[in-house]
PASEBA-1860 file (N, C-alpha, C; in nm, 3 decimals):
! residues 224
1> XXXXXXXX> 2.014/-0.057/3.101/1.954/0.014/2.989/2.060/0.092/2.912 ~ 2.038/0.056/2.791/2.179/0.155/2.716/2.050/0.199/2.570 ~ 2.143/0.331/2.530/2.057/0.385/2.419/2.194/0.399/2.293 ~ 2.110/0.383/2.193/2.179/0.378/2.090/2.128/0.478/1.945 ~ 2.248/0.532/1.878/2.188/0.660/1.742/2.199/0.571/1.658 ~ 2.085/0.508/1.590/2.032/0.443/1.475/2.010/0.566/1.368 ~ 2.035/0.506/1.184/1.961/0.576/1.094/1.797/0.554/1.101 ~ 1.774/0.726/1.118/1.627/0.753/1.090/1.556/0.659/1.002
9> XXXXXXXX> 1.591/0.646/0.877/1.526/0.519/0.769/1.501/0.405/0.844 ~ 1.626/0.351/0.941/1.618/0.192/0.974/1.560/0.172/1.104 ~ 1.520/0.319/1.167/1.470/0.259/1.287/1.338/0.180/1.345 ~ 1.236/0.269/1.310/1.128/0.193/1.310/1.167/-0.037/1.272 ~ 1.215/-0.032/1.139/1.273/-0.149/1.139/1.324/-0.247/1.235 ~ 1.438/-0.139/1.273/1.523/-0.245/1.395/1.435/-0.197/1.522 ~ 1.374/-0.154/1.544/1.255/-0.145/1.644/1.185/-0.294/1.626 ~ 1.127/-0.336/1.524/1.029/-0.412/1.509/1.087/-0.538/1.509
17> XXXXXXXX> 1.196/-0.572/1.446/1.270/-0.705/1.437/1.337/-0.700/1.609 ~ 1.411/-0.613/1.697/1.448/-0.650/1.768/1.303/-0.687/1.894 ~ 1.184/-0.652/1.838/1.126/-0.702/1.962/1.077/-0.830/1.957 ~ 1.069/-0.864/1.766/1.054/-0.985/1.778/1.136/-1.111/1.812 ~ 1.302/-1.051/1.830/1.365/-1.136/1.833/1.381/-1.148/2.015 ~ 1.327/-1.073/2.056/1.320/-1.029/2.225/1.229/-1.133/2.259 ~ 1.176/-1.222/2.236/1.031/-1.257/2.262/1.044/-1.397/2.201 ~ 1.067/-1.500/2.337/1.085/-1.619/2.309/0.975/-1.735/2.346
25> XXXXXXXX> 0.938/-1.789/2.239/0.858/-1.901/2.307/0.945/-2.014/2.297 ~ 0.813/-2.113/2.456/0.897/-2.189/2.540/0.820/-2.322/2.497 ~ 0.836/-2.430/2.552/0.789/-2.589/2.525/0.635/-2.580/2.504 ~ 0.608/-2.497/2.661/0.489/-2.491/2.728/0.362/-2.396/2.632 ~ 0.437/-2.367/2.507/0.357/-2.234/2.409/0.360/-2.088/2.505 ~ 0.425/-2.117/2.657/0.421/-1.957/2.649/0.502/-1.866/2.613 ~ 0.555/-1.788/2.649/0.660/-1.685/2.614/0.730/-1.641/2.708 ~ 0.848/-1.615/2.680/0.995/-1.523/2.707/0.992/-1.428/2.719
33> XXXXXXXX> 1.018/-1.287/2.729/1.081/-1.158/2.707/1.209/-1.163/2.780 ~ 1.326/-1.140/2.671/1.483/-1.115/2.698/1.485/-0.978/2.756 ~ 1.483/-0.913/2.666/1.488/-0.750/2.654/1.346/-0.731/2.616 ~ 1.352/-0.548/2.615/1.286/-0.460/2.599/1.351/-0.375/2.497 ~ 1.269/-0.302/2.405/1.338/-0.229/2.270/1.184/-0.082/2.281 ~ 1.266/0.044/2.256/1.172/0.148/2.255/1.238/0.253/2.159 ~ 1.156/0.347/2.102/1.249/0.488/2.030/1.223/0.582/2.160 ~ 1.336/0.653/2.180/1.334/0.810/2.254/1.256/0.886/2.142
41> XXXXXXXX> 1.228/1.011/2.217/1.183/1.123/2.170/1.240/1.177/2.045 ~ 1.408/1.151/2.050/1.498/1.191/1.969/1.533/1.109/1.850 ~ 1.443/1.013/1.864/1.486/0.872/1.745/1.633/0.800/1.769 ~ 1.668/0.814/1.908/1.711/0.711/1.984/1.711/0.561/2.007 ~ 1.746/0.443/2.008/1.694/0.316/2.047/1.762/0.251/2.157 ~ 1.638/0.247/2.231/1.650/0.243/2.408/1.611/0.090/2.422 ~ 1.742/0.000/2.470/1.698/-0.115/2.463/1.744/-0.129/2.629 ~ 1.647/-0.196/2.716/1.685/-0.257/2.812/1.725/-0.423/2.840
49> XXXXXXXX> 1.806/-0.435/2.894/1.880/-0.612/2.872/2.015/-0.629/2.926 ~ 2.024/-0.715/2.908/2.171/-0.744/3.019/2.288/-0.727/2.932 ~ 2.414/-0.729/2.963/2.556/-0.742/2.862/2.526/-0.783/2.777 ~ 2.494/-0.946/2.750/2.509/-1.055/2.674/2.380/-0.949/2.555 ~ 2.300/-0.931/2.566/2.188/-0.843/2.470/2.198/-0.729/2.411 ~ 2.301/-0.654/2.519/2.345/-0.500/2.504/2.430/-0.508/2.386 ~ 2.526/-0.672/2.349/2.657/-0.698/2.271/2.595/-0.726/2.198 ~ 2.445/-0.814/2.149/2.449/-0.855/2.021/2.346/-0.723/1.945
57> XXXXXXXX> 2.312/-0.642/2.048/2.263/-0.475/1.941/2.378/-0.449/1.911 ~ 2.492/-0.387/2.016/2.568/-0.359/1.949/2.666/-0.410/1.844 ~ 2.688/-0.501/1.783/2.686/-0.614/1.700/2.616/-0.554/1.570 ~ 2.471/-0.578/1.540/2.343/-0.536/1.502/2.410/-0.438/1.435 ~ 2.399/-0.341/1.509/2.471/-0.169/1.483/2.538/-0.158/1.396 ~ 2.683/-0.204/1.480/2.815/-0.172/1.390/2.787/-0.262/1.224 ~ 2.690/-0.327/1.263/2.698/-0.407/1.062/2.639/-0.317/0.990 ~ 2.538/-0.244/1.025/2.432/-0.173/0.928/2.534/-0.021/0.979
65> XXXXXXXX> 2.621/-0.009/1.014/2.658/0.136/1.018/2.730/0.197/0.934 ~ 2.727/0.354/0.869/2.734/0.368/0.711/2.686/0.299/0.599 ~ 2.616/0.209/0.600/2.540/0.120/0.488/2.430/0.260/0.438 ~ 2.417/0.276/0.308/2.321/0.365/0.261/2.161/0.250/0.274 ~ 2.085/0.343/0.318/1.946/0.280/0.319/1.876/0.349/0.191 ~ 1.758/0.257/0.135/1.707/0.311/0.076/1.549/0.267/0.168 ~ 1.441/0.409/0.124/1.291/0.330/0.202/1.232/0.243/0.132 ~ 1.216/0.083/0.218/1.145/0.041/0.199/0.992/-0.021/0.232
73> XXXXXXXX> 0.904/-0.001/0.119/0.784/-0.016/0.119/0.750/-0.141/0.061 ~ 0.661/-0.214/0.141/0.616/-0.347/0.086/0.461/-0.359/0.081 ~ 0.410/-0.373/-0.022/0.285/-0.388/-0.081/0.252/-0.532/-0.003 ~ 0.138/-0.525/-0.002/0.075/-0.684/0.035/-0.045/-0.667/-0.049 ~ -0.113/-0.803/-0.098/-0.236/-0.808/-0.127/-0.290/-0.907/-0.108 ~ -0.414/-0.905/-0.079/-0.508/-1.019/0.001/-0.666/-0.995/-0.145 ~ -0.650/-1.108/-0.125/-0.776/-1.192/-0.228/-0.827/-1.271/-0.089 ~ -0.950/-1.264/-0.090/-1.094/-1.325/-0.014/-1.145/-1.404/-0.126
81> XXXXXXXX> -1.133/-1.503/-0.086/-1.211/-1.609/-0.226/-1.293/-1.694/-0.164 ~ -1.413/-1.735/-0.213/-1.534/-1.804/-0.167/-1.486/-1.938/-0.260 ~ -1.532/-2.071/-0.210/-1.520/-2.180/-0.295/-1.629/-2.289/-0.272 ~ -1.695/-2.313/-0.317/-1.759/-2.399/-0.312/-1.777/-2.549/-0.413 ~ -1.798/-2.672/-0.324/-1.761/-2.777/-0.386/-1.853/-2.786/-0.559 ~ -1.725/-2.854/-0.655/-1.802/-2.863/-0.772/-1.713/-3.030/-0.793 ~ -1.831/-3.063/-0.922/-1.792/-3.171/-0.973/-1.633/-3.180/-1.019 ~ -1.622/-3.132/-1.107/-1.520/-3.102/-1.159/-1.433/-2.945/-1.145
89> XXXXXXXX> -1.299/-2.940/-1.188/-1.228/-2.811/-1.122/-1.246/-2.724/-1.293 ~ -1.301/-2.635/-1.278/-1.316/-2.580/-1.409/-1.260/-2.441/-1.434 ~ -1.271/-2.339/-1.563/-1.218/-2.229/-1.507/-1.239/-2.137/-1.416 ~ -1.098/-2.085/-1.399/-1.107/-1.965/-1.295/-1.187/-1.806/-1.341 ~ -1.225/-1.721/-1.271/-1.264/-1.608/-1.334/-1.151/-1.502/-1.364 ~ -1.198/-1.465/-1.477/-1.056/-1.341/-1.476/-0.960/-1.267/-1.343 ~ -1.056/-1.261/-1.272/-1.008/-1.148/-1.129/-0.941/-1.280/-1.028 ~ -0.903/-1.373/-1.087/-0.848/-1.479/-1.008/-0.718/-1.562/-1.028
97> XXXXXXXX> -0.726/-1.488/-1.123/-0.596/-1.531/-1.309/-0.448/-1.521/-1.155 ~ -0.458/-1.455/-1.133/-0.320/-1.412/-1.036/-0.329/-1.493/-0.950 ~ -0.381/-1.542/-0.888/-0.395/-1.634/-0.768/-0.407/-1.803/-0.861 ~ -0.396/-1.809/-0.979/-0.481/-1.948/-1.013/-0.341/-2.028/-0.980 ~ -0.220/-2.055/-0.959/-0.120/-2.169/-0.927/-0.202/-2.206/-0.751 ~ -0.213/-2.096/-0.664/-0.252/-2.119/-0.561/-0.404/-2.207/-0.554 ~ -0.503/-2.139/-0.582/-0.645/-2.179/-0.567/-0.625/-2.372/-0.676 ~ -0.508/-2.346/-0.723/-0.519/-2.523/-0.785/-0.457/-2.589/-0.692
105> XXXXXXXX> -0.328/-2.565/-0.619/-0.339/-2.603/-0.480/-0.387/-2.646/-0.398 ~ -0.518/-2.544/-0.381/-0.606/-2.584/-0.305/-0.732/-2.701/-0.318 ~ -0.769/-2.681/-0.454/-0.843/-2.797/-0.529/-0.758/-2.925/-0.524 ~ -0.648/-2.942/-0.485/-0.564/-3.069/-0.514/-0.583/-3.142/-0.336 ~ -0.593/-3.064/-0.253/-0.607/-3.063/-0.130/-0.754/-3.120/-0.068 ~ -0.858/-2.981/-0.135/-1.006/-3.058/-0.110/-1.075/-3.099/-0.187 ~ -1.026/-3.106/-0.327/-1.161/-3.129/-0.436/-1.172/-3.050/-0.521 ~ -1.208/-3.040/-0.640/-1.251/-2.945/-0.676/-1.343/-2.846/-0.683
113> XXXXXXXX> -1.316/-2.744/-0.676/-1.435/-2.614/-0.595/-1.416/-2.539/-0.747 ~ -1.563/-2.456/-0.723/-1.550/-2.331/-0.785/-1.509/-2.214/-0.731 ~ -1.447/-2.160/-0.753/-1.437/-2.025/-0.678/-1.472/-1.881/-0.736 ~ -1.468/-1.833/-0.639/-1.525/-1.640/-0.677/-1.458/-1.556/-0.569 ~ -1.416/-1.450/-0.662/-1.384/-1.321/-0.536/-1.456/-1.312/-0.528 ~ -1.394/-1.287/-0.382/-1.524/-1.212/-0.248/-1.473/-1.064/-0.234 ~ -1.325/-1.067/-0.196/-1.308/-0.919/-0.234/-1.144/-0.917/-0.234 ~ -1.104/-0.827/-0.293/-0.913/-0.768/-0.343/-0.889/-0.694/-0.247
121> XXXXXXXX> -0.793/-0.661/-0.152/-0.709/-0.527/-0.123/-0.590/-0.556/-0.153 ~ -0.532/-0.454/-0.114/-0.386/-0.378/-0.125/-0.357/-0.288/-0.008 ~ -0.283/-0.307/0.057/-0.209/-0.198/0.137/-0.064/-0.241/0.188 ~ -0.022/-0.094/0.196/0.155/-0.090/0.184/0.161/-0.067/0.338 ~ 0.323/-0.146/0.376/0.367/-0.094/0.487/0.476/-0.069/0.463 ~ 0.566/0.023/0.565/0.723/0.032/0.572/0.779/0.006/0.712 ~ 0.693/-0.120/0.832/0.739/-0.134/0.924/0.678/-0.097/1.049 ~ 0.588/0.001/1.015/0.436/0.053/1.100/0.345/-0.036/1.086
129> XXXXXXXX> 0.220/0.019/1.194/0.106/-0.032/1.137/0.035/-0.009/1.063 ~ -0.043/-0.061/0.941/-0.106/-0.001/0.847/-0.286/-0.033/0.851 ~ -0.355/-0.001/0.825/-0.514/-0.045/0.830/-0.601/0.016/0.722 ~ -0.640/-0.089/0.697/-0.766/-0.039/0.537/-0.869/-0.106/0.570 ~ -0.974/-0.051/0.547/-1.117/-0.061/0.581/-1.216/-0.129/0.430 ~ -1.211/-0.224/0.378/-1.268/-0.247/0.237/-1.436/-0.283/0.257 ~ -1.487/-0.272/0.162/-1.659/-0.303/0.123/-1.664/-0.393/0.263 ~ -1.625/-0.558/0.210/-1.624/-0.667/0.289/-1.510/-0.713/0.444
137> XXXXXXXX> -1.412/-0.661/0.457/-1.338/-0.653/0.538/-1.238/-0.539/0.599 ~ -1.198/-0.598/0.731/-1.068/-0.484/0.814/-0.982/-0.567/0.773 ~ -0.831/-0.493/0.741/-0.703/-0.572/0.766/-0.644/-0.436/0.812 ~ -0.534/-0.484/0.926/-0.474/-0.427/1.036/-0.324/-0.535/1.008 ~ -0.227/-0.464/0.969/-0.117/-0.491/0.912/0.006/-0.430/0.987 ~ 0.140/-0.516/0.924/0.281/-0.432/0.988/0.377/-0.538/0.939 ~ 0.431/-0.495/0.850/0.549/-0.565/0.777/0.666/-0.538/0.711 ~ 0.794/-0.617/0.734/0.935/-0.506/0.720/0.998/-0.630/0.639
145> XXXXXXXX> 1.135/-0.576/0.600/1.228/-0.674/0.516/1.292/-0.730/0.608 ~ 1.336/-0.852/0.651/1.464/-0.915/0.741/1.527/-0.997/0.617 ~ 1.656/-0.980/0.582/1.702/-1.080/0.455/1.644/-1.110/0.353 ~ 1.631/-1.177/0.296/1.561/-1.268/0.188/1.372/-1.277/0.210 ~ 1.366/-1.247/0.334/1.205/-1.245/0.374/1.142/-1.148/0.381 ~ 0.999/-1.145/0.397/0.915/-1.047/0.446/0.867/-1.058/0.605 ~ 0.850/-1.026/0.664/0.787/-1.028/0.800/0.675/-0.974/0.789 ~ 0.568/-1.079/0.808/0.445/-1.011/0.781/0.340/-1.015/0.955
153> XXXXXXXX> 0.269/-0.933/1.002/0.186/-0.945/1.118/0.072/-0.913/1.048 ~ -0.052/-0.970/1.099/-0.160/-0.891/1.012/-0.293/-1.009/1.076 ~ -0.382/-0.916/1.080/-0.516/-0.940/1.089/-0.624/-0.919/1.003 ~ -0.664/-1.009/0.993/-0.787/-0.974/0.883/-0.983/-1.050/0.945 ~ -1.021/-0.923/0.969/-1.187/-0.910/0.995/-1.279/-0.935/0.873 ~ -1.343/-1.037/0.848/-1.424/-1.050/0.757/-1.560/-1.042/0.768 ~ -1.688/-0.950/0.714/-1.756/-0.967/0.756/-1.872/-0.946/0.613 ~ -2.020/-0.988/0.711/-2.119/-0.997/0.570/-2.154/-0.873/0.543
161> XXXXXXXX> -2.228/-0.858/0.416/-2.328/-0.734/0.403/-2.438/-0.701/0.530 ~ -2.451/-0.603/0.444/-2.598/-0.496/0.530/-2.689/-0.557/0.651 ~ -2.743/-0.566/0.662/-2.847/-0.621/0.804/-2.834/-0.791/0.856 ~ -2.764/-0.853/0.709/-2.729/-0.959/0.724/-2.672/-1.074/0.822 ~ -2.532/-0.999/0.883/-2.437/-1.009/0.949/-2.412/-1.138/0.998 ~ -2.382/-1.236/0.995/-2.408/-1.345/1.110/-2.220/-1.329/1.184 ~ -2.182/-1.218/1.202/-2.054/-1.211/1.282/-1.937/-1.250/1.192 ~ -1.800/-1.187/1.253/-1.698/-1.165/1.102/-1.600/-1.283/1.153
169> XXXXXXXX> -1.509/-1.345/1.061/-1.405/-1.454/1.084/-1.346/-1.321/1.071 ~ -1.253/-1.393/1.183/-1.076/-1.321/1.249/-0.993/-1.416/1.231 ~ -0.877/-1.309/1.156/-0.790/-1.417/1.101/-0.661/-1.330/1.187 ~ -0.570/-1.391/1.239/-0.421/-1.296/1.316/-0.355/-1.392/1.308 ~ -0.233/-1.408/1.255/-0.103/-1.447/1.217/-0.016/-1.348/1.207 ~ 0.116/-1.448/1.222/0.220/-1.348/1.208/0.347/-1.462/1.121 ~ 0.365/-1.445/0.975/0.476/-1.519/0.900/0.554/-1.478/0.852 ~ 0.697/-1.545/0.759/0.779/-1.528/0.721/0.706/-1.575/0.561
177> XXXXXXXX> 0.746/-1.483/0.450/0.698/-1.520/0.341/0.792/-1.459/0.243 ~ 0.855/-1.532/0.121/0.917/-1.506/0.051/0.871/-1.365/-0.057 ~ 0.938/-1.244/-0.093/0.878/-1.153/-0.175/0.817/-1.229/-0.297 ~ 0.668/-1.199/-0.362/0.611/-1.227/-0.467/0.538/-1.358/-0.437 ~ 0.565/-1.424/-0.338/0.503/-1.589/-0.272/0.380/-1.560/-0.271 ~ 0.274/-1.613/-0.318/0.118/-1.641/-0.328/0.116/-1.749/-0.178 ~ 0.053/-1.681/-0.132/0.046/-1.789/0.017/-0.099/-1.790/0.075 ~ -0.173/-1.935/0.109/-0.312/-1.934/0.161/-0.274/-1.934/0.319
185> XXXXXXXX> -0.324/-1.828/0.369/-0.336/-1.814/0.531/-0.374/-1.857/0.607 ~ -0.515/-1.875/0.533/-0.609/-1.994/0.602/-0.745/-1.996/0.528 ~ -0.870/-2.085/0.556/-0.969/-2.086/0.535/-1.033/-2.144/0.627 ~ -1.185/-2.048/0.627/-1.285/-2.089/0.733/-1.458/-2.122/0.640 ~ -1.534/-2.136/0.728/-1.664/-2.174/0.687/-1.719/-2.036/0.609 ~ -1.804/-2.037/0.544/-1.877/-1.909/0.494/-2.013/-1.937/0.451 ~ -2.062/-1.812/0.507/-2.208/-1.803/0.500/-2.255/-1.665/0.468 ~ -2.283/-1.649/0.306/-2.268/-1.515/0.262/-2.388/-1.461/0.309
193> XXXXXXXX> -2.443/-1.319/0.273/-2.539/-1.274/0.338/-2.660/-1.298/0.236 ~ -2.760/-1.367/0.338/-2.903/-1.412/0.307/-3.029/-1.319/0.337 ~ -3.134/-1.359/0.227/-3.270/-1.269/0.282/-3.292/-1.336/0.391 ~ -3.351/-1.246/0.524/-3.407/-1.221/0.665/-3.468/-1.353/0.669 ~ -3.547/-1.367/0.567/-3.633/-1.472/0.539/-3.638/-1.632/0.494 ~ -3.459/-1.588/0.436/-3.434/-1.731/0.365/-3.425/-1.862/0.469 ~ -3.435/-2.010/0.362/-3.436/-2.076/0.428/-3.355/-2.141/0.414 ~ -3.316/-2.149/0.315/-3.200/-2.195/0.191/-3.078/-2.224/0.256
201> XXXXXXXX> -3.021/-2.137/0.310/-2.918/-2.168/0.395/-2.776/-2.170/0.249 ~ -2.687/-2.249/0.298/-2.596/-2.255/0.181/-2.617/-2.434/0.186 ~ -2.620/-2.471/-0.001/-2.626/-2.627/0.002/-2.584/-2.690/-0.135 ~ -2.424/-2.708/-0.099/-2.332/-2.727/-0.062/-2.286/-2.638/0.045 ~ -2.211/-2.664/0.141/-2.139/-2.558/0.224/-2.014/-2.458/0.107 ~ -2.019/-2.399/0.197/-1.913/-2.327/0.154/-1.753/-2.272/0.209 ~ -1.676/-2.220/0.159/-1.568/-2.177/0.252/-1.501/-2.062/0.137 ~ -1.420/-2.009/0.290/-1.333/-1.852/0.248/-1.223/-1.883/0.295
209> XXXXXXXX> -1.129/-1.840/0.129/-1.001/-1.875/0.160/-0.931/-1.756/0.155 ~ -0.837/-1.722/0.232/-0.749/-1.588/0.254/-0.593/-1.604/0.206 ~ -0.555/-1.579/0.088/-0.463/-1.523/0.030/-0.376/-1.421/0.007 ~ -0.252/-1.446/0.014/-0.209/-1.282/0.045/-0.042/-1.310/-0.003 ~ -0.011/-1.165/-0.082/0.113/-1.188/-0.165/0.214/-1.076/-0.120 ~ 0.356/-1.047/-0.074/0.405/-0.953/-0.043/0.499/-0.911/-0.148 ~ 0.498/-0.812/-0.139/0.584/-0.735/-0.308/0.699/-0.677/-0.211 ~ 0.802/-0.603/-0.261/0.886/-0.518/-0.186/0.951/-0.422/-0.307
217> XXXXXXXX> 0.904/-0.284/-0.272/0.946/-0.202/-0.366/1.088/-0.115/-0.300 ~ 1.165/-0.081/-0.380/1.258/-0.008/-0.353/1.378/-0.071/-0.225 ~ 1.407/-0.211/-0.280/1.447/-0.219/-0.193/1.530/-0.369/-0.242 ~ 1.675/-0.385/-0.163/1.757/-0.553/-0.236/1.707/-0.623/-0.077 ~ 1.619/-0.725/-0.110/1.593/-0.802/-0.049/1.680/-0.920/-0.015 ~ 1.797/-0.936/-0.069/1.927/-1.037/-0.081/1.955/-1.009/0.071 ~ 2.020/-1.172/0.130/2.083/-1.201/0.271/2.202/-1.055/0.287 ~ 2.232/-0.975/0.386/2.323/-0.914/0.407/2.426/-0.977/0.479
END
């Protein structure tokens, strides 16, 4: 075990990248752990690991040492979009204008759909975890700069209105996404919320597609 004096700005950071880089998967889909990475009390970074691990922190270190940091904060935003099959691919709605290179993407893939927000957030991280609670969904977030990328972790709980409920899609990934990249995460079945009574069901089916864009403010995202 060796401990190391990191800048306050970068730690949380090199906290988060070194555990992901600690953490190896194998043929079998399971996983590795090399090392171990922690902060002291003192904003310390307490990595446990052998020579060969101890050399490439310290490595790590000496590159980012005296480098001025500036904080960075990275915006994400997630669009919930409902689509359902149409004859033809027609226009988008205003609140979709930002996403429309993507959602034509997606029409090129299944068909052409109509689509509608379901619902917008926004929330910032700087490398923590972050969580916002919206009308229609949880997202439970944590995302930092490595080079040219974003590192994004994040979960997203979707669920129906009021008494409705028929149980929420869970979405958990963890990617590499270029700053400003419009990226579909995934899509699942959807079944918006119905009267108690209905019979109707949905007919055409439907589906929810999860979109999500990472910004990076205050910050040169260029290879170091």
């Amino acid at each position: 075990m060796k401990s190391y004096e990191v800048p306050a700005d970068d730690a949380i950071s090199l906290l988060n990248q070194l555990r992901d880089l600690f953490i190896v998967s194998k043929a079998d889909n399971s996983y590795t752990q090399l090392a171990r990475a922690s902060l002291s009390p003192d904003g310390r970074l307490v990595v446990v690991g052998d020579r060969e691990i101890q050399a490439g922190v310290k490595e790590l270190l000496t590159g980012i040492a005296g480098r001025k940091t500036t904080p960075r904060t990275i915006v994400v935003t997630y669009w919930l979009v409902s689509g359902r099959p149409a004859k033809a691919e027609g226009p988008l709605p205003g609140d979709l204008k930002a996403v429309a290179e993507a959602l034509h993407e997606v029409s090129l893939q299944t068909g052409p759909q109509e689509f509608s927000l379901w619902e917008q957030l926004q929330l910032a991280s700087n490398g923590i975890q972050s969580f916002l609670q919206g009308r229609h969904s949880t997202i439970k977030q944590s995302a930092d700069v490595a080079g040219d990328k974003v590192l994004l972790t994040t979960k997203i709980s979707a669920s129906h209105l009021s008494d409705h409920m028929l149980g929420p899609n869970n979405i958990e990934t963890k990617l590499e996404i270029a700053p400003d990249q419009t990226v579909v995460l995934a899509q699942t079945g959807f079944n918006p919320a119905e009267p108690i009574n209905s019979t109707a069901g949905n007919d055409p089916p439907m589906s929810l597609y999860y979109l999500v864009k990472a910004s990076v403010r205050n910050a040169d995202t260029r290879p170091r």
